[in-house]
C-alpha positions, 0 to 999 in steps of 0.5 A: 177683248183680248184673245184669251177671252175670245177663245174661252167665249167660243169654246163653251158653244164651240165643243158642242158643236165638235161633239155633234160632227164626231158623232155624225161620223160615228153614226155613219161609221156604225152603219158601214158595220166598222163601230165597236164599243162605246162612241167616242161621242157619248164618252165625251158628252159624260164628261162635257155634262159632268162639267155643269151638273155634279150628280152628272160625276156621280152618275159616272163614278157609280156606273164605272164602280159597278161595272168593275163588280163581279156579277153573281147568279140570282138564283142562289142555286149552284150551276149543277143539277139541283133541282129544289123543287123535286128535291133532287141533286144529280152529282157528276164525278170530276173528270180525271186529268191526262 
């Protein structure tokens, strides 16, 4: 077995294994208060599942695809004073600029 061998045979159980330390550390790290955002940990799980499963890619491609979008209200209704079930609209004058 030559040491090319050896080194991909031990990187499939071996990168697992680091993801599991890197998120131990994270999780410790997160109850002293110092995580933000997304854990290292979970990005790289994403990307280690992806390699194996192709609706995995998809799933992240789609997720990455929306976060980019721009969120609209769901009432469909201005932000300002319209009330539709009253039947009343309160419009306020801009206020002039110094």
């Amino acid at each position: 077995m030559g040491m090319t061998e050896l080194v991909l045979s031990l990187s499939i159980p071996g990168v697992p294994a680091l993801l599991v330390g890197v998120g131990v550390y994270e999780l410790r790290r997160q109850k002293r208060g110092k995580g933000q955002g997304t854990p290292l940990s979970a990005t790289y799980i994403n990307e280690f599942t992806a390699i194996f499963y192709g609706s995995k890619r998809t799933e992240l491609d789609n997720r990455a695809s929306m976060s980019m979008m721009r969120e609209e209200d769901a009432q469909g209704a201005p932000p300002f004073g319209v009330d539709l079930e009253r039947g009343v609209v309160v419009l306020r004058p801009d206020k002039p600029e110094p």
